[in-house]
Jmol script that loads the backbone (N, CA, C; Angstrom):
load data "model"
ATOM      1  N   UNK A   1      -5.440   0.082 -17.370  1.00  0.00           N
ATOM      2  CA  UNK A   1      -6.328  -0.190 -16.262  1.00  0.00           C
ATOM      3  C   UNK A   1      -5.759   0.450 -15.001  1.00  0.00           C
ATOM      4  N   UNK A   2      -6.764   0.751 -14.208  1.00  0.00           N
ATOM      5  CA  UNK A   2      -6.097   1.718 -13.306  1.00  0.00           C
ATOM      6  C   UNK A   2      -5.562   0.785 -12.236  1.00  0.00           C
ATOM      7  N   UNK A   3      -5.012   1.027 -11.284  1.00  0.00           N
ATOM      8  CA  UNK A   3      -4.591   0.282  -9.819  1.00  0.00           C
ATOM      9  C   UNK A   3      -5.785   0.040  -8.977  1.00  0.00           C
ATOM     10  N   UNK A   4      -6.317   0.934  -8.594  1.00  0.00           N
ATOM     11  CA  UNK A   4      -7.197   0.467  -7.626  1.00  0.00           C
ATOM     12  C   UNK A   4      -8.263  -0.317  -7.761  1.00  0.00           C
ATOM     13  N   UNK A   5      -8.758  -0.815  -9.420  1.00  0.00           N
ATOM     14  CA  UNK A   5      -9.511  -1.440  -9.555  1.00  0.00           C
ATOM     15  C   UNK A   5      -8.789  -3.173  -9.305  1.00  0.00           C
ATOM     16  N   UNK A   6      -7.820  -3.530  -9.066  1.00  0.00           N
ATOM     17  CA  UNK A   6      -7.423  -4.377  -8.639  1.00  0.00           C
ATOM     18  C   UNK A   6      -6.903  -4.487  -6.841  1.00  0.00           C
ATOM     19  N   UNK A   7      -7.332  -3.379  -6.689  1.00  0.00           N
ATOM     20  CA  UNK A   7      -6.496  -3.354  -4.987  1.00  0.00           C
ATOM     21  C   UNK A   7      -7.598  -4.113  -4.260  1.00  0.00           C
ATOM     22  N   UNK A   8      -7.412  -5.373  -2.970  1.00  0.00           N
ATOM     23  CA  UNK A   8      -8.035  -5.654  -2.579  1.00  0.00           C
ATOM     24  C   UNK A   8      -9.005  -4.886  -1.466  1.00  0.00           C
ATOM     25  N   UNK A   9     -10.669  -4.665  -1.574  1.00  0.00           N
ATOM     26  CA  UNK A   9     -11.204  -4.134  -0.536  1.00  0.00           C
ATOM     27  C   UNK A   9     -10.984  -3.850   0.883  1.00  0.00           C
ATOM     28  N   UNK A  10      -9.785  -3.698   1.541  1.00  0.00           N
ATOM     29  CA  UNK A  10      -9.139  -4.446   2.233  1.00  0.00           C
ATOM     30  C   UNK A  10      -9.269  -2.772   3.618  1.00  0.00           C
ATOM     31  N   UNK A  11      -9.701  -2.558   4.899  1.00  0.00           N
ATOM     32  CA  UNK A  11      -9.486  -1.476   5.579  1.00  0.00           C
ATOM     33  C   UNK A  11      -8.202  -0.909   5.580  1.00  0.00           C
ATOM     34  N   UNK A  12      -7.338  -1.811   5.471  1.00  0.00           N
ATOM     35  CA  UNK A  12      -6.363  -0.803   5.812  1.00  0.00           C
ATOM     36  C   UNK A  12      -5.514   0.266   4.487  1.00  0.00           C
ATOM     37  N   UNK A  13      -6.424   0.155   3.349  1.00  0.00           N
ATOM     38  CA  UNK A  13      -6.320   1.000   2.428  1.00  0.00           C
ATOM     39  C   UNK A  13      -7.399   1.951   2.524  1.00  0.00           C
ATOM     40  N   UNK A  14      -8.572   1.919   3.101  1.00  0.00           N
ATOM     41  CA  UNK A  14      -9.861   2.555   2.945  1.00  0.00           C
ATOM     42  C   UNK A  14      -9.476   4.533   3.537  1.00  0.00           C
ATOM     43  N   UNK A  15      -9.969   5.264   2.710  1.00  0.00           N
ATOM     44  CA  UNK A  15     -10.064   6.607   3.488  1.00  0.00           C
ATOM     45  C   UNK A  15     -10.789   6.667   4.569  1.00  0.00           C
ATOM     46  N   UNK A  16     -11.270   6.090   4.821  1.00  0.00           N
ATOM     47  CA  UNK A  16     -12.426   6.124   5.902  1.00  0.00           C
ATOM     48  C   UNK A  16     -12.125   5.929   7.014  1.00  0.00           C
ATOM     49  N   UNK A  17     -10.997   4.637   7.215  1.00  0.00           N
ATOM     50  CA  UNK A  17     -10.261   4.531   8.478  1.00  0.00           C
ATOM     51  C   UNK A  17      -8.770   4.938   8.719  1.00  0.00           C
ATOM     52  N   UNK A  18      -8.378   4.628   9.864  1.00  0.00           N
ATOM     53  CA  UNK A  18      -7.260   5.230  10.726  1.00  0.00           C
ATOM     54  C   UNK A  18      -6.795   4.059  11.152  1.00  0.00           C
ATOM     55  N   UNK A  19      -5.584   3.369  10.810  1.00  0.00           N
ATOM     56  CA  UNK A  19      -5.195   2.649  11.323  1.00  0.00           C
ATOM     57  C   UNK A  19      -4.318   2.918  12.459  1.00  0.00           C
ATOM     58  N   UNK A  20      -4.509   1.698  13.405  1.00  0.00           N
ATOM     59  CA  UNK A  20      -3.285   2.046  14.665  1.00  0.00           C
ATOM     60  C   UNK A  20      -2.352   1.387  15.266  1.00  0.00           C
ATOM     61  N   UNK A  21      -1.763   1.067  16.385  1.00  0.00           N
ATOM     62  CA  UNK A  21      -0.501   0.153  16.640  1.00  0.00           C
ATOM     63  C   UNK A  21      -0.388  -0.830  15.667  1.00  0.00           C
ATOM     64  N   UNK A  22      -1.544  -1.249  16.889  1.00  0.00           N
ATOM     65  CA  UNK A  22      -1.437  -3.284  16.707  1.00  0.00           C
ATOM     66  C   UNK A  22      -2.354  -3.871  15.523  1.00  0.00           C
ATOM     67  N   UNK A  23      -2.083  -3.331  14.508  1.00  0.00           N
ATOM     68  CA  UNK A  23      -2.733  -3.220  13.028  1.00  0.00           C
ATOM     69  C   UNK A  23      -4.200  -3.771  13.112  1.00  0.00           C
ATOM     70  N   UNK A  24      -5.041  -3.235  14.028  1.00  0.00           N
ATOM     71  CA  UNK A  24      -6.192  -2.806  13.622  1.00  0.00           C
ATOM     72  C   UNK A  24      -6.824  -1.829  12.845  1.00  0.00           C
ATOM     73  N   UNK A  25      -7.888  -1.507  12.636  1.00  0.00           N
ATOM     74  CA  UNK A  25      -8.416  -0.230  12.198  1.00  0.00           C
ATOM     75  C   UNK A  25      -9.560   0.478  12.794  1.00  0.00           C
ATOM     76  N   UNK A  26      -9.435   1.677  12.834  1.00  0.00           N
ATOM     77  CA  UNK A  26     -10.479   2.392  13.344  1.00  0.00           C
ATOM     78  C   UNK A  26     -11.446   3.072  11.958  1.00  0.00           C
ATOM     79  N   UNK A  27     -12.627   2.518  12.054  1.00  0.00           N
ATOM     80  CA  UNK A  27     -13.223   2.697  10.807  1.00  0.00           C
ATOM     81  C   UNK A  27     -14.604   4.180  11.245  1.00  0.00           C
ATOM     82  N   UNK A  28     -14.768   4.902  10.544  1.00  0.00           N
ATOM     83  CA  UNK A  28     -15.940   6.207  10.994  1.00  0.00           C
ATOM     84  C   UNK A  28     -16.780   5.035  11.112  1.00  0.00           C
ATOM     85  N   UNK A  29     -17.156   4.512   9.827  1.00  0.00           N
ATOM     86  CA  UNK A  29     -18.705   3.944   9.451  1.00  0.00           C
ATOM     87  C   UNK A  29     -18.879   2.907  10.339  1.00  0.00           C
ATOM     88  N   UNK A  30     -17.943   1.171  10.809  1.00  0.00           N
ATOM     89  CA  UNK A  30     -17.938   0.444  11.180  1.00  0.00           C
ATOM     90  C   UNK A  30     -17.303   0.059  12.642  1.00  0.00           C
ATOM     91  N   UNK A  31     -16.494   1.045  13.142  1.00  0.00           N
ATOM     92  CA  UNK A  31     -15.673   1.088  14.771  1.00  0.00           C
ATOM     93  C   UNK A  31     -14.434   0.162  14.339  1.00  0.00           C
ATOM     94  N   UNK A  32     -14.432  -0.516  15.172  1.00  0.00           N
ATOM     95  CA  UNK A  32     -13.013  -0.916  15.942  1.00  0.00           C
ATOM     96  C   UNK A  32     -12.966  -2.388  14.617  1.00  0.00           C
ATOM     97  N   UNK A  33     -11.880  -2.439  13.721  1.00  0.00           N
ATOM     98  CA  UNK A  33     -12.212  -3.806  12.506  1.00  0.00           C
ATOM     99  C   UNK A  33     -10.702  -4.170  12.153  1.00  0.00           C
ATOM    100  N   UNK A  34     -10.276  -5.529  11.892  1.00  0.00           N
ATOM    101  CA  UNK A  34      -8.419  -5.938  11.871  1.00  0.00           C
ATOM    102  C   UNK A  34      -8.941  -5.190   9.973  1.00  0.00           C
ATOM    103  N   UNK A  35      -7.685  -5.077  10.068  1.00  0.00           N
ATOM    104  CA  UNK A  35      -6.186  -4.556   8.767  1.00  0.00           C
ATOM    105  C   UNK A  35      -7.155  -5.328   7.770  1.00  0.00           C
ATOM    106  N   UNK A  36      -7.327  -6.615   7.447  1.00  0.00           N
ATOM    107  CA  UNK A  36      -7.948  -7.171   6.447  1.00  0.00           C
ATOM    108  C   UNK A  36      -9.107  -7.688   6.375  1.00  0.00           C
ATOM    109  N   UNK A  37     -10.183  -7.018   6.793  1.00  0.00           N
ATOM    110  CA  UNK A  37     -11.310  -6.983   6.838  1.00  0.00           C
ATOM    111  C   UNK A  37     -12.207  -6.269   5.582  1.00  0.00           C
ATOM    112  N   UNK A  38     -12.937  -6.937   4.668  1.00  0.00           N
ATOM    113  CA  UNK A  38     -13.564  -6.206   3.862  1.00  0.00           C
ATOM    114  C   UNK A  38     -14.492  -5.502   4.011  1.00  0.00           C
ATOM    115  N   UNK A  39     -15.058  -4.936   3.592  1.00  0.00           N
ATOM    116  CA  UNK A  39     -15.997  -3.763   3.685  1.00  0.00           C
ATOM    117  C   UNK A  39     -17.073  -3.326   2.383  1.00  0.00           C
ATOM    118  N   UNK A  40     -17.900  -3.387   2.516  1.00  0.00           N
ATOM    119  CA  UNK A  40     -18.860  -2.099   1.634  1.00  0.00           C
ATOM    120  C   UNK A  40     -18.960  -1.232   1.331  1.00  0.00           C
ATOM    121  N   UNK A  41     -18.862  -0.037   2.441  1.00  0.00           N
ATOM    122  CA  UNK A  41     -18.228   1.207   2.545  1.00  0.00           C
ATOM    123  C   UNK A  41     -17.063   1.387   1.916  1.00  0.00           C
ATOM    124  N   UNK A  42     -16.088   0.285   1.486  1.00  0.00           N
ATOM    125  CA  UNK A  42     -15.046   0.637   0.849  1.00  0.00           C
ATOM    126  C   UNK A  42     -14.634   1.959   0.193  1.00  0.00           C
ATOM    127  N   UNK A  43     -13.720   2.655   0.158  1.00  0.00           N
ATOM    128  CA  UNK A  43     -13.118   3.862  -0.576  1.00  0.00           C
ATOM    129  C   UNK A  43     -11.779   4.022  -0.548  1.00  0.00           C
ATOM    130  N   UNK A  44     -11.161   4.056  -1.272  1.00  0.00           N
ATOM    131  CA  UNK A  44      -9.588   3.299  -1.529  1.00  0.00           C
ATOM    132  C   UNK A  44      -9.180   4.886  -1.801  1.00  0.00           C
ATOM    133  N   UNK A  45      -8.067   4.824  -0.805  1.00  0.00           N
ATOM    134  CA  UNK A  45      -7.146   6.067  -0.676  1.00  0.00           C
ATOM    135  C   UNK A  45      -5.323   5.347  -1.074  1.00  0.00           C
ATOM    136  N   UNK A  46      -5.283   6.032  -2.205  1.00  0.00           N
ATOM    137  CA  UNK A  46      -3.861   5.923  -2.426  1.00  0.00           C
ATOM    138  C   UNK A  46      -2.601   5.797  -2.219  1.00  0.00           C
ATOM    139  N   UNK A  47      -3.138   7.046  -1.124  1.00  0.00           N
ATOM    140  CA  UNK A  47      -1.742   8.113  -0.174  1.00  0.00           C
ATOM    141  C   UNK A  47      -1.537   6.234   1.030  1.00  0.00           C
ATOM    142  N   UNK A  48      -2.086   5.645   1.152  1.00  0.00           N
ATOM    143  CA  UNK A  48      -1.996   5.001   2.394  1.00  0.00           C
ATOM    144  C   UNK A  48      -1.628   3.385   1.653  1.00  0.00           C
ATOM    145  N   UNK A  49      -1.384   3.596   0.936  1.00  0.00           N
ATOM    146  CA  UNK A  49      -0.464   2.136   0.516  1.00  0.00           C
ATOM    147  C   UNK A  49       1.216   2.480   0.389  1.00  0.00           C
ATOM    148  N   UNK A  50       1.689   1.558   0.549  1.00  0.00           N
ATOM    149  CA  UNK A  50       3.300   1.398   0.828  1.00  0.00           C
ATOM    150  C   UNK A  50       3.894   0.880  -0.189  1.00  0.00           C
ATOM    151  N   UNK A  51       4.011   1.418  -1.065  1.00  0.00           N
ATOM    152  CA  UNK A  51       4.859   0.617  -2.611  1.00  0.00           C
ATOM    153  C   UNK A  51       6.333   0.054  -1.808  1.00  0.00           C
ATOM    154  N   UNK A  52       6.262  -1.045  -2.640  1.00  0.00           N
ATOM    155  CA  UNK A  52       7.662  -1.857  -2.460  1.00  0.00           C
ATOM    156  C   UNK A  52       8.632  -1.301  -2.703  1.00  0.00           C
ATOM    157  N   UNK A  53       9.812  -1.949  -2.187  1.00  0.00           N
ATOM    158  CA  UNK A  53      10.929  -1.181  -2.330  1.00  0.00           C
ATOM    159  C   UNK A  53      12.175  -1.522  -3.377  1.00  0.00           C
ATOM    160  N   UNK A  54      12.402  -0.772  -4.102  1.00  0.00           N
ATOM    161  CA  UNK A  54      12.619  -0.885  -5.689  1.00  0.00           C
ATOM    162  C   UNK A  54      14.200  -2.165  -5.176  1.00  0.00           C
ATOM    163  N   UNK A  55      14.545  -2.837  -6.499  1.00  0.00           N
ATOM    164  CA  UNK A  55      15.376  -3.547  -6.045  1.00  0.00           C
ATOM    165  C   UNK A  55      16.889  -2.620  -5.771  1.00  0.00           C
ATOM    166  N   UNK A  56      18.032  -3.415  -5.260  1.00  0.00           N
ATOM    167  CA  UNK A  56      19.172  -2.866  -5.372  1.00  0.00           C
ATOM    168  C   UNK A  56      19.720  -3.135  -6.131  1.00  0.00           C
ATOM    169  N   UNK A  57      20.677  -1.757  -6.749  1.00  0.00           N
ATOM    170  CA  UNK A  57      21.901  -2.673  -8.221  1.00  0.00           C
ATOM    171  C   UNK A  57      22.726  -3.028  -7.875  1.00  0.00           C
ATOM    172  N   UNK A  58      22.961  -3.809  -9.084  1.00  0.00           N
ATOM    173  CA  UNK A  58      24.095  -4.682  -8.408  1.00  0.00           C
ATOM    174  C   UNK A  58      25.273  -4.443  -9.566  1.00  0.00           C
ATOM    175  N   UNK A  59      26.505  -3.664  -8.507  1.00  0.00           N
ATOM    176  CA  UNK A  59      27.400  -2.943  -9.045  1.00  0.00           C
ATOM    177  C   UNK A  59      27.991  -4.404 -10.419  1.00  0.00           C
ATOM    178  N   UNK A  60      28.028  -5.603  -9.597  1.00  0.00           N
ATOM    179  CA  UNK A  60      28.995  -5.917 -10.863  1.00  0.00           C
ATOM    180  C   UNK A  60      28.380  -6.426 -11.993  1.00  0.00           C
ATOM    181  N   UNK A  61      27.470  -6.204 -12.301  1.00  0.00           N
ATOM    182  CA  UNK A  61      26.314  -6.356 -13.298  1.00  0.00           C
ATOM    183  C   UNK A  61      27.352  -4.952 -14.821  1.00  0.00           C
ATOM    184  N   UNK A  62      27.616  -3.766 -13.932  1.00  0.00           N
ATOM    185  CA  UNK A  62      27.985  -3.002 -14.868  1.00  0.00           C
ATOM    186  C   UNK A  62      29.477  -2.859 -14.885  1.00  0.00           C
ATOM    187  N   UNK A  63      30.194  -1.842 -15.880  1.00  0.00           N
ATOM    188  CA  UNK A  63      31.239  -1.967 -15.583  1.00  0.00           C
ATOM    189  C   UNK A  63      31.424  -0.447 -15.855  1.00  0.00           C
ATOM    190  N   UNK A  64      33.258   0.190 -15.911  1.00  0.00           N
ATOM    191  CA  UNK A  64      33.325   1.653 -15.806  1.00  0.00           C
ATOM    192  C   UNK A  64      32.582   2.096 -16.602  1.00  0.00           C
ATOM    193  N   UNK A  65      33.087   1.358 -18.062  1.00  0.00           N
ATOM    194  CA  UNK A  65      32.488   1.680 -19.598  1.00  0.00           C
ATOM    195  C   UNK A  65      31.216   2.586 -19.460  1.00  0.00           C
ATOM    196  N   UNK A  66      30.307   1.835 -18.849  1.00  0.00           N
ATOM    197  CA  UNK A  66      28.984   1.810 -18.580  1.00  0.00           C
ATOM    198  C   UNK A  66      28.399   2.971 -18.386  1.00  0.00           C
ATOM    199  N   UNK A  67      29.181   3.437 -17.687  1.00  0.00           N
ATOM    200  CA  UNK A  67      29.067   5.173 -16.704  1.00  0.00           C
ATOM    201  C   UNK A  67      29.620   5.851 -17.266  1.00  0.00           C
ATOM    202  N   UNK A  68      30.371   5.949 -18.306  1.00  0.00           N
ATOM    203  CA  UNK A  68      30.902   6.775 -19.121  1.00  0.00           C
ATOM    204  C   UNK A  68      30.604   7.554 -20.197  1.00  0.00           C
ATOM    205  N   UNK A  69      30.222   8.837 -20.846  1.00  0.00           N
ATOM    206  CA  UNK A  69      29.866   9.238 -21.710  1.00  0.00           C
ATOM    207  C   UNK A  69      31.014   9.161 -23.029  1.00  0.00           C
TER     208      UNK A  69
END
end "model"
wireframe off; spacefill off
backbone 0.3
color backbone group
């Protein structure tokens, strides 16, 4: 199943708008609308979501062995 069929309708993923500072959005179709505002017009652009940030390792989890061929 793909991703975006679960992403919420949400502007501040939409191609359509431009988000700015103070996390509003500037929408073509609708003007001036906050970050989580749904929409109709919806069209979900990829490039504009922020994937999380992977965890950190944690060195003593491994040991030299580990890294060694």
């Amino acid at each position: 199943m793909r991703y975006w069929n679960k992403q919420p309708r949400s502007c501040l993923y939409c191609a359509r708008g431009t988000q700015l500072e103070d996390g509003t959005v500037l929408c073509v179709k609708k003007g001036l609308r906050q970050g989580d505002d749904p929409c109709r017009r919806f069209r979900y652009d990829p490039l504009k979501r922020i994937p999380p940030k992977p965890k950190a390792l944690d060195p003593d989890r491994y040991g030299e062995e580990d890294f060694s061929l």
